[in-house]
C-alpha positions as CSV (number, residue, x, y, z in Angstrom):
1,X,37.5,-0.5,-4.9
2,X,36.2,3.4,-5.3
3,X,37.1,5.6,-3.2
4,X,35.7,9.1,-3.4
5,X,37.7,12.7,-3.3
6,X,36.2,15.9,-2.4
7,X,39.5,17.5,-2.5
8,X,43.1,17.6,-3.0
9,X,43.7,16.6,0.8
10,X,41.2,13.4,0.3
11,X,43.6,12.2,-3.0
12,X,46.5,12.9,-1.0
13,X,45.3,10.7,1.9
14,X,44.5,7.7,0.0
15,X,47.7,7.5,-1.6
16,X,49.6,7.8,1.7
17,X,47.7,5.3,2.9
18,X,48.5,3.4,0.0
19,X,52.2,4.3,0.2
20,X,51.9,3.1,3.8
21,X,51.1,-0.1,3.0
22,X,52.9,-0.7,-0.7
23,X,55.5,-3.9,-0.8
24,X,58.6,-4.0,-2.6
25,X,58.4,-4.9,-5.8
26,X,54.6,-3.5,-6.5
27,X,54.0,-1.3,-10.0
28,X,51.0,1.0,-9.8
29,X,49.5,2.4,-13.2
30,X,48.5,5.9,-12.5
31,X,45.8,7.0,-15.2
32,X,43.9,10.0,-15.7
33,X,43.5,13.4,-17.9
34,X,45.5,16.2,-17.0
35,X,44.6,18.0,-13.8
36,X,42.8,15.1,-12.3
37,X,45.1,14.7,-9.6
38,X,47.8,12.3,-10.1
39,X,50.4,14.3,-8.9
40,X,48.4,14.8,-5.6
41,X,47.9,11.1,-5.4
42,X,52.0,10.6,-6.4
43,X,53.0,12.7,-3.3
44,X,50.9,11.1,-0.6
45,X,51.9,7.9,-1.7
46,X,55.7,9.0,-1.4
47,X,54.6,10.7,1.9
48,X,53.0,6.7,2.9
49,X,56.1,5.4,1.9
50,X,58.5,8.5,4.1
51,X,59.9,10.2,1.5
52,X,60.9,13.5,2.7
53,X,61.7,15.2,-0.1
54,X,59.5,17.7,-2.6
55,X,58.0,14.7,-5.3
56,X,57.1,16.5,-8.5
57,X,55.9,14.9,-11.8
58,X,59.7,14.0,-13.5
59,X,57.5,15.0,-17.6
60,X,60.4,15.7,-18.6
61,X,63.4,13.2,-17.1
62,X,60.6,10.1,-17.5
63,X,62.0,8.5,-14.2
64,X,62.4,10.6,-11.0
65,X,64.4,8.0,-8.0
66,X,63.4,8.5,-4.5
67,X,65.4,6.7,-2.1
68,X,64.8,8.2,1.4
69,X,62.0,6.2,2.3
70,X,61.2,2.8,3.8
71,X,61.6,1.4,-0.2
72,X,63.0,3.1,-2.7
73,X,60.4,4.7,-5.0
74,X,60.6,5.0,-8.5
75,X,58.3,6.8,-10.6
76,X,57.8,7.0,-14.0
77,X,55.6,9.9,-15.8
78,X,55.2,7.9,-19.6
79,X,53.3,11.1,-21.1
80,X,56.0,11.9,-23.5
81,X,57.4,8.4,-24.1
82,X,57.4,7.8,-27.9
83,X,57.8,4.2,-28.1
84,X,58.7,1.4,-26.1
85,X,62.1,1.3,-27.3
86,X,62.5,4.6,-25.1
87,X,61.5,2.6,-22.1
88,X,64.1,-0.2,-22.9
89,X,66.6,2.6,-23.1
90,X,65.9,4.0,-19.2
91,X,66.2,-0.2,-18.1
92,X,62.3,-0.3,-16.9
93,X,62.5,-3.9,-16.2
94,X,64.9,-3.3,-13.4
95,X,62.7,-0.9,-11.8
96,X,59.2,-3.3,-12.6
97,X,60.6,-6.0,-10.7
98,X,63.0,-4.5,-8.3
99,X,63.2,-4.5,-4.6
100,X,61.4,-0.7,-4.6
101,X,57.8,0.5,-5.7
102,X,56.8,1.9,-8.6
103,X,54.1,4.3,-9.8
104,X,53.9,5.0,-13.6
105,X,51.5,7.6,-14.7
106,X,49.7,8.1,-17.9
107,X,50.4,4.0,-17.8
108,X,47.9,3.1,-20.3
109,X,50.1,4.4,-22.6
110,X,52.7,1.3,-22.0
111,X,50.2,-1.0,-20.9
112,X,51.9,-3.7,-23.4
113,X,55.3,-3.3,-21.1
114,X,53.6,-3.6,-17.2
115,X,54.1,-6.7,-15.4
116,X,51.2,-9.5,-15.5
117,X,50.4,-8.5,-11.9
118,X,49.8,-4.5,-11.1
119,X,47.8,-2.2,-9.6
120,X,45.4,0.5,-11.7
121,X,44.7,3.7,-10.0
122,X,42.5,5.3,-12.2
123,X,41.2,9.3,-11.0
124,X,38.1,10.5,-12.9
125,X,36.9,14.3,-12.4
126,X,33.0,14.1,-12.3
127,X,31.9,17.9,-13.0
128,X,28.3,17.6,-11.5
129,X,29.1,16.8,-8.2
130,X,32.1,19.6,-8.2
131,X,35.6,20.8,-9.3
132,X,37.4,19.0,-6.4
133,X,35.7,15.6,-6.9
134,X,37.6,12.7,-8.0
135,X,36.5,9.1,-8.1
136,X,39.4,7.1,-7.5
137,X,38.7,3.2,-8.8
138,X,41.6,0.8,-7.7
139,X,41.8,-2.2,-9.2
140,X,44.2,-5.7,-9.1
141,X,45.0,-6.8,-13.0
């Protein structure tokens, strides 16, 4: 699916609605160059699943725990991961296939550690048709 964004309020609604609808134990792969939006997306999709906390992107803890919603959300930001032996080390499985949903950004980077069955949100910025657009492609693996 494509969905097209013509602003930050678009990317945010897409992934509350997302959020809104996630089931425990889903992994999203969050992919895209900096500035495209992820965080945006990150925070709808906690706002979908009733987190009412501020969600920020954790670059610096990898994991950030959010446990006020419907699920527990867990998401990962893998930018600075240096191997996967650093992913072992935070216990990533548990989190993968745990009762609560989980959104990893700059996933591509870990691709080799995702479960067989995840969802790829991947944001493109399209400079001809603006600074706010984003094409948002969603696909099953």
């Amino acid at each position: 699916m494509v969905v097209e964004s013509f602003g930050a309020e678009d990317t945010f609604a897409l992934g509350e609605k997302i959020g809104k609808s996630a089931g425990a134990g889903q992994v999203y792969s969050l992919v895209g160059d900096l500035g495209a939006g992820k965080t945006v997306f990150t925070q709808g999709m906690a706002a979908g699943l009733g987190i009412g906390e501020p969600v920020n992107s954790p670059t610096f803890t990898i994991l950030q725990i959010y446990e006020g919603g419907r699920l527990p959300f867990y998401h990962f930001d893998v930018y600075r991961i240096g191997d996967a032996e650093e992913m072992e080390e935070i216990g990533y499985e548990d989190f993968f296939y745990g009762e609560g949903v989980c959104l990893v950004e700059w996933a591509d980077l870990i691709r080799e550690l995702l479960p067989p069955s995840y969802i790829e949100v991947k944001i493109e910025k399209d400079p001809e048709k603006g600074f706010d657009y984003r094409r948002i492609t969603l696909t099953g693996v």
